[in-house]
Legacy VTK file of the C-alpha trace (Angstrom):
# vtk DataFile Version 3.0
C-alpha trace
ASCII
DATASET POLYDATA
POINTS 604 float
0.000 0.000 0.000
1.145 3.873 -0.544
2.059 4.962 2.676
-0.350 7.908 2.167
-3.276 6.026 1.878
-2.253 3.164 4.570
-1.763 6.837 7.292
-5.100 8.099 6.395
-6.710 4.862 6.559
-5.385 4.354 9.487
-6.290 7.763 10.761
-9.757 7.742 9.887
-9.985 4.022 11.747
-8.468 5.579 15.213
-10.852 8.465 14.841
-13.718 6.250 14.104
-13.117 3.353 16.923
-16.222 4.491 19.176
-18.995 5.539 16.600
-17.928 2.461 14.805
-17.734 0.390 17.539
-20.862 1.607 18.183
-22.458 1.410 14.413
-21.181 -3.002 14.879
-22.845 -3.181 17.926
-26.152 -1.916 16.599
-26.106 -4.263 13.328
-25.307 -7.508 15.308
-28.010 -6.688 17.662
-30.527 -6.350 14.524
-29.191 -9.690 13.087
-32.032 -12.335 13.580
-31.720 -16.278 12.940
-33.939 -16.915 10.136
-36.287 -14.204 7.868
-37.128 -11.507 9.639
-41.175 -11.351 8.709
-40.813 -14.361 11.554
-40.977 -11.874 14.273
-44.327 -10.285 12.757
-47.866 -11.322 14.652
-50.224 -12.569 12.259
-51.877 -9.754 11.380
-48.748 -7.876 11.131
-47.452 -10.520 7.784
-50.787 -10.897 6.612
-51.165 -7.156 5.731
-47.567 -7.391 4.439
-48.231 -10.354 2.190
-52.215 -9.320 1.336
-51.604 -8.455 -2.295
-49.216 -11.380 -3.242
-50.279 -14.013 -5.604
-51.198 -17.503 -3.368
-47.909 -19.443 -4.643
-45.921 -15.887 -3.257
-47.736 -16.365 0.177
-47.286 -19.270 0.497
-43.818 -19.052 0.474
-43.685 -16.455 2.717
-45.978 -18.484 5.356
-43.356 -21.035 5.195
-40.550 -18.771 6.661
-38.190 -21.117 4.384
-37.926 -18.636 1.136
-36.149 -14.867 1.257
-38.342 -11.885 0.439
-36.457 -9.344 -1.445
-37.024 -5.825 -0.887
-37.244 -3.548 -3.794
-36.461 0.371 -3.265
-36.945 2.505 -6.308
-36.400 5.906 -7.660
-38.082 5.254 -10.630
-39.875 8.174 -12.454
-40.501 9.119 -16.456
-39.860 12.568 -16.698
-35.885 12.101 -15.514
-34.086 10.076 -18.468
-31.697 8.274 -15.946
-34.589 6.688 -14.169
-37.033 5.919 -17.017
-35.094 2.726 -17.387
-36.038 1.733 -13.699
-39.546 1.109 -14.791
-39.556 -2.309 -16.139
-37.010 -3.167 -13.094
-39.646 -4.338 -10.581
-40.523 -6.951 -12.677
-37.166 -8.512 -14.005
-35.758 -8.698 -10.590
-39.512 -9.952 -9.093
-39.321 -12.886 -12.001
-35.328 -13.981 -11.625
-35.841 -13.942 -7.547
-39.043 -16.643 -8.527
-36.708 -18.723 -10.181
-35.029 -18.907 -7.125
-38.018 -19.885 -5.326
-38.383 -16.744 -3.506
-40.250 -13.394 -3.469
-39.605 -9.873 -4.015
-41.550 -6.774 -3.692
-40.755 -2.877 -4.020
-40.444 -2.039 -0.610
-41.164 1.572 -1.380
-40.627 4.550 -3.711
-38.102 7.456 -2.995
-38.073 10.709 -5.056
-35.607 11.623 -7.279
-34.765 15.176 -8.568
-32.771 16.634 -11.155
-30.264 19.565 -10.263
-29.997 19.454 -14.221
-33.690 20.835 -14.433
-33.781 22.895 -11.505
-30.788 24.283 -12.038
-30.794 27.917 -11.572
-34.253 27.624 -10.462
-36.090 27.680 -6.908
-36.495 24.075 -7.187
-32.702 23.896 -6.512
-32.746 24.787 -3.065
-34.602 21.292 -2.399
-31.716 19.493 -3.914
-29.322 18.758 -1.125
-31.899 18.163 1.393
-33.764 15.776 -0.752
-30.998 13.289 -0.611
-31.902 13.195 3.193
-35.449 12.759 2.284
-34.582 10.035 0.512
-32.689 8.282 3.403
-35.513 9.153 5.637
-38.228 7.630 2.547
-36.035 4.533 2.646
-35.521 4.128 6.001
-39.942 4.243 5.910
-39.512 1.527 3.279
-37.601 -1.018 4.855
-39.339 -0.546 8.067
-41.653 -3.012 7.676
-39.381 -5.594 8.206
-40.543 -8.057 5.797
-37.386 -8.580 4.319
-33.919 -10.204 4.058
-32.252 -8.142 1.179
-32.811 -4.997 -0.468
-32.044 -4.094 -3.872
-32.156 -0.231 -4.841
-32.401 1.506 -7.994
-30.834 4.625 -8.087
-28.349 6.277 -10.163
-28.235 10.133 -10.309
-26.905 12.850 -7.865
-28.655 12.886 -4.175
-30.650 9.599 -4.625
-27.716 6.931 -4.049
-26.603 8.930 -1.341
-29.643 8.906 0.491
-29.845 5.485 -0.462
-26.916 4.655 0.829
-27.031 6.229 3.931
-30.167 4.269 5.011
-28.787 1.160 3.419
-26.200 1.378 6.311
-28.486 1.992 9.024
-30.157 -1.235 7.870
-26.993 -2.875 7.717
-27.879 -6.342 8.969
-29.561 -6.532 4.951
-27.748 -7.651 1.886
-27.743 -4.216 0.058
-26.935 -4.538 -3.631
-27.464 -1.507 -6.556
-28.958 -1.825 -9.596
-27.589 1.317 -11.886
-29.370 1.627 -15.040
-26.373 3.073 -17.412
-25.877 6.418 -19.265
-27.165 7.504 -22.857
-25.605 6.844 -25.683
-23.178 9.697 -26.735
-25.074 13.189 -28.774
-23.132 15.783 -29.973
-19.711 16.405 -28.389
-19.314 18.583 -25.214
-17.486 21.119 -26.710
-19.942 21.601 -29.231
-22.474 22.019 -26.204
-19.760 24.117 -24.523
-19.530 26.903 -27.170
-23.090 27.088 -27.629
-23.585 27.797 -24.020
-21.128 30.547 -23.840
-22.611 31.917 -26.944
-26.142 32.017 -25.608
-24.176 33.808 -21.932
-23.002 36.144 -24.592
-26.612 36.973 -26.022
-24.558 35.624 -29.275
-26.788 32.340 -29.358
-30.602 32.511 -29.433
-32.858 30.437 -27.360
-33.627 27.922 -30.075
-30.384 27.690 -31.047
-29.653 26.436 -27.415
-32.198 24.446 -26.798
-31.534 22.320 -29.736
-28.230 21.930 -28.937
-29.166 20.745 -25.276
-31.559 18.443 -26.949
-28.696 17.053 -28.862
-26.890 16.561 -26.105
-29.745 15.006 -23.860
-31.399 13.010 -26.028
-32.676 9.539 -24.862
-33.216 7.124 -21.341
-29.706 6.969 -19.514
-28.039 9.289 -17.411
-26.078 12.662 -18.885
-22.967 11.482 -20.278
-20.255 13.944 -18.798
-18.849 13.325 -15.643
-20.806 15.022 -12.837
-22.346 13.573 -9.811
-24.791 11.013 -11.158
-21.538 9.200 -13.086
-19.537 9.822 -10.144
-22.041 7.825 -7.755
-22.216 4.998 -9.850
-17.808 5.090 -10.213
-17.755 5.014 -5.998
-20.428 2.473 -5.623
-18.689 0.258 -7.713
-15.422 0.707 -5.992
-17.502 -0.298 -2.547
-18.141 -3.447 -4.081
-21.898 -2.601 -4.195
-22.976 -3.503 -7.675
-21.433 -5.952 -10.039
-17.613 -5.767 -11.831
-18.338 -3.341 -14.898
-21.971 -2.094 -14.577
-21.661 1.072 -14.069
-21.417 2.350 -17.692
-23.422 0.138 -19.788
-26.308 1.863 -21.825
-30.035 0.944 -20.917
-30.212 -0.169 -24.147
-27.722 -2.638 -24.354
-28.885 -6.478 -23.643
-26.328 -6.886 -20.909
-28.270 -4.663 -19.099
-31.387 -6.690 -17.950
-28.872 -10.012 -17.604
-26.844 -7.660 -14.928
-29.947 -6.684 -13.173
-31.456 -10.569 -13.168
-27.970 -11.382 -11.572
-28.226 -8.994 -8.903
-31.400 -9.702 -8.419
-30.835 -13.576 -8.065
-27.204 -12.499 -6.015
-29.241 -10.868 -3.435
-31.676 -14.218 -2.798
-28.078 -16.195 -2.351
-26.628 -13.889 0.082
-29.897 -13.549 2.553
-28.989 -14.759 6.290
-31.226 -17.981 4.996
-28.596 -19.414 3.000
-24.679 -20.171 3.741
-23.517 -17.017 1.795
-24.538 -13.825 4.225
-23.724 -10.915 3.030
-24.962 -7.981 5.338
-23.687 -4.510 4.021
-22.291 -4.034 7.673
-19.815 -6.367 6.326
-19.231 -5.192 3.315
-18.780 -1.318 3.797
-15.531 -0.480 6.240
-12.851 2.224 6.545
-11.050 0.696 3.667
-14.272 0.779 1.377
-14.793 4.452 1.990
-10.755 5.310 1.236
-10.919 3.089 -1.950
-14.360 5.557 -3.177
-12.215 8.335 -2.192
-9.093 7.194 -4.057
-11.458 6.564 -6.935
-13.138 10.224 -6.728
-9.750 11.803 -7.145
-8.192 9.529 -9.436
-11.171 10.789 -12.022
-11.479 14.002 -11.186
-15.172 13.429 -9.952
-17.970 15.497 -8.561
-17.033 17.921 -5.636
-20.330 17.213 -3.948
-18.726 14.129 -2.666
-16.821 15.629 -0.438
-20.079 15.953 1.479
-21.797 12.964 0.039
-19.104 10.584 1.064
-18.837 12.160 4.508
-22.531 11.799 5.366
-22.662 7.998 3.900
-19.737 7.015 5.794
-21.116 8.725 9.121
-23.890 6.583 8.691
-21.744 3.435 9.300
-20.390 5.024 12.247
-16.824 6.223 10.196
-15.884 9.573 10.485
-13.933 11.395 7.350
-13.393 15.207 6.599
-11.774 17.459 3.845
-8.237 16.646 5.167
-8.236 12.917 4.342
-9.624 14.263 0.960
-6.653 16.594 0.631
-3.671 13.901 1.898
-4.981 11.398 -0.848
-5.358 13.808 -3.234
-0.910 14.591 -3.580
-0.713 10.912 -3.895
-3.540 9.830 -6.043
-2.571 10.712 -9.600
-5.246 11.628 -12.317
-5.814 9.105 -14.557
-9.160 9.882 -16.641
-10.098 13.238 -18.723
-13.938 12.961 -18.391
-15.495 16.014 -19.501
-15.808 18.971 -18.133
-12.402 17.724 -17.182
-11.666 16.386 -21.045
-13.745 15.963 -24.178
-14.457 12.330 -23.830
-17.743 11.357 -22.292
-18.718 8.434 -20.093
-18.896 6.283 -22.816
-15.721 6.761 -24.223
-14.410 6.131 -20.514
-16.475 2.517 -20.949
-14.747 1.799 -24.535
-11.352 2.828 -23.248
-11.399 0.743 -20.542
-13.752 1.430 -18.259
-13.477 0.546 -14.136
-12.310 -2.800 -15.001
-8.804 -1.270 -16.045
-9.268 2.046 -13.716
-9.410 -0.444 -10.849
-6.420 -2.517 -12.271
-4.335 0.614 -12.185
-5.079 1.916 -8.694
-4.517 -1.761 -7.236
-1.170 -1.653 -9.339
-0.274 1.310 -7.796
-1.531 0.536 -4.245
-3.747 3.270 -3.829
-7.023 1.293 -2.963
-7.217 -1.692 -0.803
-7.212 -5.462 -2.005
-8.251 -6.338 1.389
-12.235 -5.942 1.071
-15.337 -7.656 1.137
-17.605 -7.160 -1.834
-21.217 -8.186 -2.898
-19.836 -10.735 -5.097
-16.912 -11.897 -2.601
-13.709 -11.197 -1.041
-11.356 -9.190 -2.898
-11.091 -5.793 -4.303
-9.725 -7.669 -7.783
-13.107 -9.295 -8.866
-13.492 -5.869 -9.747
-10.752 -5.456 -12.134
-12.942 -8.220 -14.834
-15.767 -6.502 -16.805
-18.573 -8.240 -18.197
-19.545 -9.720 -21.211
-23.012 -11.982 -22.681
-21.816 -15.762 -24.247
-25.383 -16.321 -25.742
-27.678 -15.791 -22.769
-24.916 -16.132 -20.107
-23.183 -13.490 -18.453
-19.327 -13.966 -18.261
-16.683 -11.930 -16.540
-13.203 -11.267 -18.441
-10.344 -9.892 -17.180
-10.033 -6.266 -17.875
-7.805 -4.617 -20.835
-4.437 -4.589 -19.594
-3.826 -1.532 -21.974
-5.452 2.056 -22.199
-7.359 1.824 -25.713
-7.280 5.530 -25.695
-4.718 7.176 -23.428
-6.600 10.705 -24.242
-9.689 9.180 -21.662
-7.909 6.960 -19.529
-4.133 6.150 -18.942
-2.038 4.087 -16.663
-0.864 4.363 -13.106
2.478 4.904 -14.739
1.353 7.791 -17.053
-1.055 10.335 -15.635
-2.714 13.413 -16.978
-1.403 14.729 -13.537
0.125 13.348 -10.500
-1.928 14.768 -8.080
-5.685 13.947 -7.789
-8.510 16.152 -8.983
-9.333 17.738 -5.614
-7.682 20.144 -3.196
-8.153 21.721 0.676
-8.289 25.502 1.068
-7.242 27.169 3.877
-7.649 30.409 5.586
-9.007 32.933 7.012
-12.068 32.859 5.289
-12.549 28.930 7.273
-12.066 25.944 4.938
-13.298 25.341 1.562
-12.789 22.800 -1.665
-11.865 23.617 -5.550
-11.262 21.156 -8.247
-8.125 22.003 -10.120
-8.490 18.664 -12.501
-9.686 21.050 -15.496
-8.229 24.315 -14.250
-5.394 25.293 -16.151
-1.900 26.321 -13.879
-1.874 29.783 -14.552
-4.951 30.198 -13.298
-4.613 28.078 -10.310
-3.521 31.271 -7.959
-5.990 34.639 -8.079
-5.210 37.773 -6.133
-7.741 40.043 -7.000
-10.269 42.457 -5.698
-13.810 40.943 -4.089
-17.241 41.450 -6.158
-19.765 40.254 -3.517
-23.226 38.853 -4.941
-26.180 37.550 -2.653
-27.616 36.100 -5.605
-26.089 33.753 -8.324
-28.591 36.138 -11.011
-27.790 39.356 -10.293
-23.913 37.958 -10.625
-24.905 36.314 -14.006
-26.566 40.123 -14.737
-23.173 41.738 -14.190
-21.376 39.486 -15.993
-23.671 39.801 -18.908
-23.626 43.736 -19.167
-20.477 44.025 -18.652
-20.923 45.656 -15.615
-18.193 43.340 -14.527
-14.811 43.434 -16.962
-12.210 42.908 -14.922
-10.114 41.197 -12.898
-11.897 40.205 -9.889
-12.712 37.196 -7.366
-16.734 36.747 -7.546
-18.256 36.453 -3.562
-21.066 34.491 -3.751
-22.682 34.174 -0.369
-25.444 33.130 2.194
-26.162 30.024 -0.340
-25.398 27.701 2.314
-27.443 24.912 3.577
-28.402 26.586 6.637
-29.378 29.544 4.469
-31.048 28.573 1.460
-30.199 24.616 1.402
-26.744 24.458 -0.743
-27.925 25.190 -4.309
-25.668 24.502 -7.357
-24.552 28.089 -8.736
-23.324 25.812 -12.199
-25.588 28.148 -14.624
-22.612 30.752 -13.209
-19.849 28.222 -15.255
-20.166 29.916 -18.636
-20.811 33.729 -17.703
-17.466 32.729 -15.019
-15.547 31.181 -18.465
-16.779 34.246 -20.150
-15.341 36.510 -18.292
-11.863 34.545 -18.332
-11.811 34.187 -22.000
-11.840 38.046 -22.077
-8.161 37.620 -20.588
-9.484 38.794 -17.223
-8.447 36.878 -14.178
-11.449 35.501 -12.364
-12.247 32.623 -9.020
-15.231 32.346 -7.230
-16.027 31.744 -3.478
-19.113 30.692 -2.071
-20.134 28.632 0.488
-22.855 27.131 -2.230
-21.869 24.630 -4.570
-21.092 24.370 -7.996
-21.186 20.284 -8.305
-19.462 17.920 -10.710
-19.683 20.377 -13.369
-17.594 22.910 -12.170
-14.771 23.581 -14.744
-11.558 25.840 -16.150
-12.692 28.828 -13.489
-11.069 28.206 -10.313
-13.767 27.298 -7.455
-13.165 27.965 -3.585
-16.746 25.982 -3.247
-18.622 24.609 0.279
-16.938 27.234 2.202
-17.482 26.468 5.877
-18.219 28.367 8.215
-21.629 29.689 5.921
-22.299 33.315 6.000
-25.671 32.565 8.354
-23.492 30.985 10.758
-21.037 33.751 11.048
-18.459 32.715 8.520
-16.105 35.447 7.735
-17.515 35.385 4.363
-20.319 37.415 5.817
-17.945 40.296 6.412
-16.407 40.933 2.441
-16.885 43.839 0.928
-16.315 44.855 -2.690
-13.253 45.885 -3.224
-11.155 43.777 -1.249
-8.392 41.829 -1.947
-8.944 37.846 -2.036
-6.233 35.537 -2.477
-7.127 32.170 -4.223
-3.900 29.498 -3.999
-4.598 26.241 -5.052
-1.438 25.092 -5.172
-0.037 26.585 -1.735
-4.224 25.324 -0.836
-5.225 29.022 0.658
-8.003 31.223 0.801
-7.837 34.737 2.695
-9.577 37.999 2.480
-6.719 40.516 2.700
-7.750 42.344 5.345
-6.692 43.124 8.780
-7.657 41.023 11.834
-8.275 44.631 13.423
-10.307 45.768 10.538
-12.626 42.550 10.082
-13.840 42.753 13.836
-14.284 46.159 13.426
-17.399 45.140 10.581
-20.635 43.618 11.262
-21.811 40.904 9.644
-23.867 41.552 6.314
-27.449 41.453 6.734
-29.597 39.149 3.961
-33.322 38.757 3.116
-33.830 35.029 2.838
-37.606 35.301 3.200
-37.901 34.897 -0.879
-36.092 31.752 -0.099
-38.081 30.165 2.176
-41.485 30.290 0.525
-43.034 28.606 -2.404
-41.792 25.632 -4.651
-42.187 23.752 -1.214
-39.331 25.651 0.575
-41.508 26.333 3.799
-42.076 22.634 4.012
-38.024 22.227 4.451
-37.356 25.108 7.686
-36.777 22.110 10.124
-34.159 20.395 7.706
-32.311 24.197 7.291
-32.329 24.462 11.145
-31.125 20.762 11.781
-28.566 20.859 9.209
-24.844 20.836 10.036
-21.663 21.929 7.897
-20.417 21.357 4.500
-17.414 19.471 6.088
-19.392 17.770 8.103
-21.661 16.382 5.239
-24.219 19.269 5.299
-26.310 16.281 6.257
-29.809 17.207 8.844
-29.805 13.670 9.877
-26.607 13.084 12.412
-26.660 15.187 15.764
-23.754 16.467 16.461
LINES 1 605
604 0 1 2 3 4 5 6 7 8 9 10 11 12 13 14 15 16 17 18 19 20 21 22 23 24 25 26 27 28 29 30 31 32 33 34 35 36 37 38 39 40 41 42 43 44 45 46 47 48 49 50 51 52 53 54 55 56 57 58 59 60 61 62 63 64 65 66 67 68 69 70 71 72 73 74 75 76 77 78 79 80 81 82 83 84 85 86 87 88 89 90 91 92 93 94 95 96 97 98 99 100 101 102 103 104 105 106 107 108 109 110 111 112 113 114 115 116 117 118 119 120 121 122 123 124 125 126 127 128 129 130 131 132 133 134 135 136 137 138 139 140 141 142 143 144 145 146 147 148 149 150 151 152 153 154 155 156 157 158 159 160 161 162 163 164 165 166 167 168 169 170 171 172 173 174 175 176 177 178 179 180 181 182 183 184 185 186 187 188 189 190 191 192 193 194 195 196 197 198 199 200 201 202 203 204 205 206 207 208 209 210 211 212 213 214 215 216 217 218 219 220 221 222 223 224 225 226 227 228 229 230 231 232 233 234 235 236 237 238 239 240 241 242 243 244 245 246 247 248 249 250 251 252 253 254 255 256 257 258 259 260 261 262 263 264 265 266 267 268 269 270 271 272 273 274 275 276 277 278 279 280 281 282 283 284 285 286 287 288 289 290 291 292 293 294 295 296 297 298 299 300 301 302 303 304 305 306 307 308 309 310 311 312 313 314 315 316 317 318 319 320 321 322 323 324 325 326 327 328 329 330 331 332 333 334 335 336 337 338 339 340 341 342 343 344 345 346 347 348 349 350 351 352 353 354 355 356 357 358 359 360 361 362 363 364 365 366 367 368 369 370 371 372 373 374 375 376 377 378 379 380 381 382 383 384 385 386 387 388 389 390 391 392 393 394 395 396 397 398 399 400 401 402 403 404 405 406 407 408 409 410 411 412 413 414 415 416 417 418 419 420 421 422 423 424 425 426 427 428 429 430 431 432 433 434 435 436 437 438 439 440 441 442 443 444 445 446 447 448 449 450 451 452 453 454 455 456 457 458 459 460 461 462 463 464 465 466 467 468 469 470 471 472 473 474 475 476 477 478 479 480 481 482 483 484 485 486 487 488 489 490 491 492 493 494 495 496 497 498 499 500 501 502 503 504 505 506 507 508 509 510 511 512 513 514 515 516 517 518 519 520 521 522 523 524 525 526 527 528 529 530 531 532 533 534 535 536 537 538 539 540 541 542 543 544 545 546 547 548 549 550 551 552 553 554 555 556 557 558 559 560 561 562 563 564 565 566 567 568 569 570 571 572 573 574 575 576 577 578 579 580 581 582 583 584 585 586 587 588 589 590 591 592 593 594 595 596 597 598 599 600 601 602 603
């Protein structure tokens, strides 16, 4: 192993002993010889067996056949869940060949920050991922069941998935992902049309089409933001099968990888010889190898929360310094767009996880040592698979990069430093991804132009109002404030501006999620401006200092002059009405730091 990665594993264990101790002691104490339903009265199973066919209750009289439980995201106006309609029944007819039952458990709902970006809709985006543990957590309460599969794929939902997957931990927990589209028209294409449109150069039509171009069928979007991301780290957990992360819902292999998982999960119930809980499954090492895995992409910064809050939920603490240690060890070894031009599926043809996973175990930057759902061993992982007539095979992996522009070795990077970075300063803590940022724009030092609202930011930018060099404040978008929202409709008025030759960063203690690009990003900044983070005390015209390679952040200013200011009043009533907001106050009250997982579900 590195002897990076073996220190902050072994940090993260020492800091974890008594939650996790704890977390163990809880999941052994909900471990129960034989199916759970046997500790229901009578009236208690017969409600949760009413609308089963005879043969189905019978079976689940009998206490001698698993019940699967089936959580799904599954709606038909997101492409990347459309797929997960016809899922109920393919897993509900391969766990019958088995001779058991399965049933969806429950439904969770899934949003997309892709339509509500920019819009009011957004601020529901972080919190719905707790929702969603919460929804599952009401699924699986029933206690019917001896696995759970869940179908999820895109940016809060297998989070929130996850995180109440854990606190059911004494379940086999496997994921179904559903794949992405097939590739439209390139992302630079899409890229230039976008700035053109920022630059009132590119009418509405005109973008719109090329949107449509670019999402254009079922599947997730093919660059290389959050909803990829997820489905990268949950297959470096060992939570879904070797290779199915990336292929398309249209692809055969598809439905045989879900009627394996389905059938995996009836074989690893505590009824047979094979139990799998996810308790056992999911341990330090699993969360460092989907950390290693985030940088070694350059994947979505809203894992830096994401992973935090999952792993809290197994009782294993992590913040932004373990991120930053592995990150000056972990080389880059993909150029996914926005990082690169390649999409997702070009990641797939080069090589995929298959030979991603070879690399990083070749380089010992993820642990071997690991239980997965489909056995010991991190290397199961490094086979993809393949149909022989109806049969589904595993290969071993390329050994080769078949395009070294996507993907390269452990031996070759793009970079040799992962694709995120710590910041540091007086301003509190905050996180930028430098994978796409080019070095000479890596350290800003210019004057502050402070924005309580992503639009009226956008609105300078646009009129010019704004032509020159300057560090765009971005504040009181926290989750305690207005719930986290992505600023990403910012990205091309921000690129904009740089293209002009003017040198431009942006802080905020918002987000700016897998999409953020070439700008340089101080993003998550904790302490928020509602909770008295120093952000709350910029004012326009002073000097900011952006270093991602020293990793600092400061507001030039004197320690005598900033506690001389008060702390910048902000309106958030807008904010906190309509679209559903109002329903939300108790999750913005509950909620704790970005570094902490901006999650509303752990006390402190």
């Amino acid at each position: 192993m590195n002897p990076i990665v073996e220190k902050v594993t072994q940090a993260i264990i020492e800091r974890s002993k008594s939650l996790r101790s704890q977390y163990l002691a809880d999941m052994q104490q909900a471990e129960l010889k034989g199916p759970h339903r046997g500790s229901l009265s009578c009236g208690n199973l017969a409600h949760g067996f009413a609308a089963c066919q005879p043969q189905e209750k019978q079976k689940l009289k009998l206490m001698d056949e698993a019940n699967i439980g089936i959580v799904t995201s599954y709606n038909d106006m997101l492409s990347a869940h459309k797929p997960y309609e016809t899922y109920p029944d393919i897993i509900r007819k391969a766990v019958a060949e088995m001779g058991s039952v399965a049933q969806v458990a429950g439904g969770v709902p899934a949003m997309c920050d892709g339509v509500t970006q920019g819009q009011e809709g957004m601020e529901l985006s972080l919190f719905s991922r707790d929702n969603i543990a919460q929804g599952t957590a009401i699924a699986l309460s029933h206690n019917m069941f001896d696995a759970a599969v869940f179908l999820g794929i895109c940016d809060k939902i297998v989070p929130g998935l996850l995180i109440a997957a854990l606190r059911f931990g004494h379940l086999p927990c496997l994921f179904v992902p559903a794949g992405p589209m097939p590739s439209g028209i390139t992302n630079a294409q899409k890229a230039a049309v976008r700035q053109r449109f920022a630059k009132g150069e590119a009418s509405r039509d005109e973008l719109l089409e090329a949107e449509s171009a670019s999402y254009h069928s079922a599947g997730t979007c093919t660059f290389y933001g959050t909803a990829n991301s997820n489905q990268l780290l949950v297959e470096m957990m060992g939570l879904q099968l070797p290779g199915s992360s990336f292929v398309n819902p249209d692809n055969p292999m598809r439905d045989a990888l879900t009627r394996y998982t389905a059938q995996l999960a009836t074989k690893t119930t505590a009824l047979g010889k094979d139990y799998r809980p996810i308790y056992k499954v999911i341990d330090e090492r699993s969360i460092v190898n989907a950390m290693v895995g985030l940088l070694a992409t350059g994947g979505s910064t809203n894992h830096t929360m994401h992973i935090v809050a999952f792993a809290r939920a197994a009782g294993i603490v992590i913040n932004w310094q373990d991120f930053s240690e592995l990150s000056k060890v972990v080389p880059l070894l993909t150029r996914i767009y926005p990082n690169g031009q390649a999409d997702i599926n070009h990641f797939q043809a080069a090589g995929g996880m298959a030979f991603l996973t070879k690399q990083l175990l070749k380089g010992g930057l993820v642990h071997e040592d690991v239980n997965t759902i489909v056995g010991h061993g991190l290397t199961h992982y490094t086979k993809e698979p393949f149909m022989e007539g109806d049969q589904l095979v595993w290969r071993d992996g390329v050994e080769a990069s078949l395009d070294d522009e996507v993907v390269r070795s452990i031996d070759n990077p793009f970079s040799k430093e992962g694709g995120l970075s710590l910041l540091e300063g007086n301003l509190g803590r905050a996180v930028i991804k430098v994978s796409a940022v080019k070095e000479e724009n890596r350290v800003i030092e210019a004057p502050a132009a402070v924005f309580q609202d992503q639009n009226d930011l956008a609105e300078a930018i646009r009129t010019g109002e704004l032509k020159r060099d300057c560090v765009a404040v971005v504040r009181y978008q926290g989750p305690k404030a207005i719930g986290m929202p992505e600023l990403h409709k910012l990205t091309p008025f921000l690129g904009n501006l740089q293209d002009q030759g003017y040198k431009v960063a942006l802080v905020t203690d918002g987000r700016m999620s897998g999409a953020s690009g070439k700008v340089p990003a101080a993003i998550h900044l904790t302490p928020e401006a509602l909770a008295g983070g120093l952000i709350g005390k910029i004012q326009d015209g002073d000097l900011v200092r952006l270093d991602a390679n020293k990793g600092t952040l400061s507001v030039l200013v004197s320690d005598a002059e900033l506690a001389k200011r008060e702390q910048a009043s902000c309106d958030l009533t807008a904010s906190h009405q309509g679209m559903g907001r109002e329903l939300f106050a108790g999750y913005r009250m509950l909620v704790n730091g970005a570094e902490q997982g901006a999650c509303s579900l752990f006390p402190e």
